[in-house]
LUMLO-126906 format. One record per residue (C-alpha): x, y, z; residue in three letters; residue number from 1. Coordinates in steps of 0.001 Angstrom, whole numbers, always signed. Each point is the difference from the previous one (the first is absolute). Example, Ala and Ser with C-alpha at 12.3 -4.5 7.8 and 13.67 -1.06 7.14 Angstrom:
<recs>
      xx      yy      zz resn resi
  +12300   -4500   +7800  ALA    1
   +1370   +3440    -660  SER    2
</recs>
This chain:
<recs>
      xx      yy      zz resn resi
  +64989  +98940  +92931  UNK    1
   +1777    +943   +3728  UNK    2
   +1065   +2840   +1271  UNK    3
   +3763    +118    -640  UNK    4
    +877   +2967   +2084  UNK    5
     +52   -1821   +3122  UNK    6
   +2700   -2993   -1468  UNK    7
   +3573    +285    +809  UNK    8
   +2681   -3012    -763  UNK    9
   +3037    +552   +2976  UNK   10
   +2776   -1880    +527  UNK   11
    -639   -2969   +2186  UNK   12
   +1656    -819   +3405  UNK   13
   +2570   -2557   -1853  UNK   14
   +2335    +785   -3314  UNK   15
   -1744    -105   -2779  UNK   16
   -3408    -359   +1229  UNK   17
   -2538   +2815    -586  UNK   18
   -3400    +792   +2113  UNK   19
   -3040   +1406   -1468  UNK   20
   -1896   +2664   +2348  UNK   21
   -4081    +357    -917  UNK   22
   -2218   +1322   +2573  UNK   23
   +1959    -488   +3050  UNK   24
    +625   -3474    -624  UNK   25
   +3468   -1388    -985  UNK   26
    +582   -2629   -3035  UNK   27
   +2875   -2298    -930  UNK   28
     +24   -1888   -3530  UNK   29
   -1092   -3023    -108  UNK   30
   +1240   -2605   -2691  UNK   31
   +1017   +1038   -3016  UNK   32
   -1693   +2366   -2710  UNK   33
   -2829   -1900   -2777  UNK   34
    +842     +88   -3531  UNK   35
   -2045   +2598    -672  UNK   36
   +1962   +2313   +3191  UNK   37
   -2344    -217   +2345  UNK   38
   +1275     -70   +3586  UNK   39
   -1063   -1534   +3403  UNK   40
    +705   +2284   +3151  UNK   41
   -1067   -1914   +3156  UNK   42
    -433   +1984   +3835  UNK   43
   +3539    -262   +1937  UNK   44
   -2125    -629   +2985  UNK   45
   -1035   -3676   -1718  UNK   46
   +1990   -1738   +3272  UNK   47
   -3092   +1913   +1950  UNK   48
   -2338   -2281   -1932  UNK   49
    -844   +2605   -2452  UNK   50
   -1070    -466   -3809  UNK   51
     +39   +3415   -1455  UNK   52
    +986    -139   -3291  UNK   53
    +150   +1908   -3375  UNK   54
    +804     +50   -3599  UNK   55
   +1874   +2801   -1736  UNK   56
    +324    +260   -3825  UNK   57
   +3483    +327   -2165  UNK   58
     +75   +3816    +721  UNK   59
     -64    -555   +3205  UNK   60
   -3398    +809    +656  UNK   61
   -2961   -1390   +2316  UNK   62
   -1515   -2697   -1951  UNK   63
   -2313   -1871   +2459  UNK   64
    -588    -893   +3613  UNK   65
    -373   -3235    +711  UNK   66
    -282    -757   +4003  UNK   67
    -971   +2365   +2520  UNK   68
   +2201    +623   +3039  UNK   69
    -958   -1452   +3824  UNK   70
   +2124   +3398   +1618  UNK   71
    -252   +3635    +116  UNK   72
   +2274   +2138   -2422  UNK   73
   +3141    +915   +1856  UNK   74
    +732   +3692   -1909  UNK   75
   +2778    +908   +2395  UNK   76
   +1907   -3622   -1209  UNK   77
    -668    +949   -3840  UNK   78
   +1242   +3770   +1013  UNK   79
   +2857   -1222   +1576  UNK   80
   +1225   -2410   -2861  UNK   81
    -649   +2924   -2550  UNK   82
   +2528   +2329   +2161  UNK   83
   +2158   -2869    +659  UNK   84
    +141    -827   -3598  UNK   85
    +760   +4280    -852  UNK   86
   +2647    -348   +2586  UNK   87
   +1438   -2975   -1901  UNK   88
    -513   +1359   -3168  UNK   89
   +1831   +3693    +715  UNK   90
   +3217   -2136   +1554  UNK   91
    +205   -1720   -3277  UNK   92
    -573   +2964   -2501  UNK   93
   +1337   +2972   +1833  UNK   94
   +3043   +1347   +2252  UNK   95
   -1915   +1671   +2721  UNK   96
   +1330    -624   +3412  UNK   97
   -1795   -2978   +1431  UNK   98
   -1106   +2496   +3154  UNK   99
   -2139   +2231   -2869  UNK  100
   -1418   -3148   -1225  UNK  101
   -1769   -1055   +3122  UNK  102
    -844   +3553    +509  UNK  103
   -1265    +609   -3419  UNK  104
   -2123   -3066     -68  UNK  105
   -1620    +129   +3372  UNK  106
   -1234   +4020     +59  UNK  107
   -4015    -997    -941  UNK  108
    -554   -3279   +1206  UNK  109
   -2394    -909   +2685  UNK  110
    +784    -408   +3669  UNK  111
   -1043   -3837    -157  UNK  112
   +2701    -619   -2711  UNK  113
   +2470   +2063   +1492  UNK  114
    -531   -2330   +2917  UNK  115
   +1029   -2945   -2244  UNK  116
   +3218   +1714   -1914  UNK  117
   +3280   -1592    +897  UNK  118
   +2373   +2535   +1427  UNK  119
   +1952   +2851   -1686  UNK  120
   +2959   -1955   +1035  UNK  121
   -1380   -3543   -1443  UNK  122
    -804   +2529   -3451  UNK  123
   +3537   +1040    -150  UNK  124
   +1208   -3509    +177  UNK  125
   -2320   -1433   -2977  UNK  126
    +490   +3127   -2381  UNK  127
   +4340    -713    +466  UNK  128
    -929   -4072    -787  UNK  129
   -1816    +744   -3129  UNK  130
   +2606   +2791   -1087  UNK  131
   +2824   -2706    +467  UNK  132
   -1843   -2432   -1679  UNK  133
   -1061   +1944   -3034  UNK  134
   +3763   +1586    +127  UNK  135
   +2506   -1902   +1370  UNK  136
   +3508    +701   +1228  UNK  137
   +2810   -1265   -1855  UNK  138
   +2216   -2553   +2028  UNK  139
   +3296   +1454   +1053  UNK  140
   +3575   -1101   -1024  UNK  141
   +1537   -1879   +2357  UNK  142
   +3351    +273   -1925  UNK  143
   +1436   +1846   -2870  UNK  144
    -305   -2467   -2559  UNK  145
   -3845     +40    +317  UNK  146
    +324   +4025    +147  UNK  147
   -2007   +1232   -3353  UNK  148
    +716   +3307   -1067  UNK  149
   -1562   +1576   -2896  UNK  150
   +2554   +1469   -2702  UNK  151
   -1719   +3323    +109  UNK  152
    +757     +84   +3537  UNK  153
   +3881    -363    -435  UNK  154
    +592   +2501   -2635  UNK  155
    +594   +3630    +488  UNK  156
    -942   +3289   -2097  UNK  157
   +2682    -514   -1827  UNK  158
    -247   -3687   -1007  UNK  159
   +2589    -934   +2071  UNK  160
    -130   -3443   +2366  UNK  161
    -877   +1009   +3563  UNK  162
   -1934   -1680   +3175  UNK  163
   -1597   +3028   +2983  UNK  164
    +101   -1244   +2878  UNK  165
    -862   +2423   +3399  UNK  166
   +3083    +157   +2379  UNK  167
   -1864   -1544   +2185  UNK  168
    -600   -2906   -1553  UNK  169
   -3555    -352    +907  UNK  170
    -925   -1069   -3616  UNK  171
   +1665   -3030    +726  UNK  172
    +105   -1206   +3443  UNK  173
    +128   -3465    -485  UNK  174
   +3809      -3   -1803  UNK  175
   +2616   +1348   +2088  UNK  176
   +2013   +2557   -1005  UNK  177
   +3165   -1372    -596  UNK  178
   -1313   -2165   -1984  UNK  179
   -1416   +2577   -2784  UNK  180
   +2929   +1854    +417  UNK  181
   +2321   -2951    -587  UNK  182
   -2118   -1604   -2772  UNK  183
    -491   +3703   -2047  UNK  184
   +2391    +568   -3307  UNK  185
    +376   +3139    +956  UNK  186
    -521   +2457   +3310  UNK  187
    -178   +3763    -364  UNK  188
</recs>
């Protein structure tokens, strides 16, 4: 019925929210979806006073158009939440260096969106956030009785009880030494 080519659903501005991109204007959901899976999208710009609305089916695709819009298509906004959303996307389902993401994602893009991009710095910052969120550090011991170690990590080749520590002991900085010496069954 539409042309679909031109639809893309991003990831809106706050969790969990997505955007839908058609034509140079920009779409956030409105309400929920009808029993039969038919969605509302309404423009973002609806603060400005404008009505733009339309329908898309349960695939996904443009269903109808209901209200026209009262501003020009901003293509450089829907370009830049398309590379904003790649950027996003590649933090959360790769390990390239945050650097090669902004680079990757910002070599064809036109000079009016490059305008808009936040910084390579800014980038950097938002790909480590959604790698901690999606994998997050495990909370360090703070003494040895919460200090988990695996089995497989205390026995050697030949089956026999052991515990490898650096002589350093930069594995564990937050014990001191005496203490793991004092409290081991036995020191070799």
């Amino acid at each position: 019925m539409f042309n679909n080519e031109e639809v893309k659903i991003v990831r809106g501005r706050t969790a969990g929210s997505q955007n839908l991109l058609h034509l140079g204007f920009r779409y956030s959901k409105s309400g929920k979806p009808t029993l039969d899976g038919r969605q509302a999208w309404r423009c973002v710009k609806k603060n400005d006073r404008c009505n733009g609305r339309l329908y898309t089916d349960s695939q996904g695709n443009l269903d109808a158009f209901k209200q026209p819009h009262c501003h020009e298509p901003d293509l450089a906004d829907c370009e830049l939440r398309e590379v904003i959303y790649n950027m996003a996307d590649m933090a959360e389902n790769t390990h390239i260096a945050p650097y090669l993401i902004h680079c990757s994602t910002t070599g064809s893009i036109s000079q009016d969106t490059r305008a808009r991009l936040p910084s390579e710095e800014a980038t950097k910052k938002r790909a480590q956030r959604i790698r901690r969120k999606k994998n997050p550090r495990p909370r360090a011991p703070t003494c040895l009785a919460e200090l988990e170690i695996e089995d497989d990590d205390c026995t050697s080749l030949d089956g026999d009880l052991m515990l490898n520590i650096d002589g350093t002991f930069a594995s564990c900085p937050f014990f001191p030494t005496l203490e793991i010496v004092l409290n081991s069954e036995s020191w070799l």
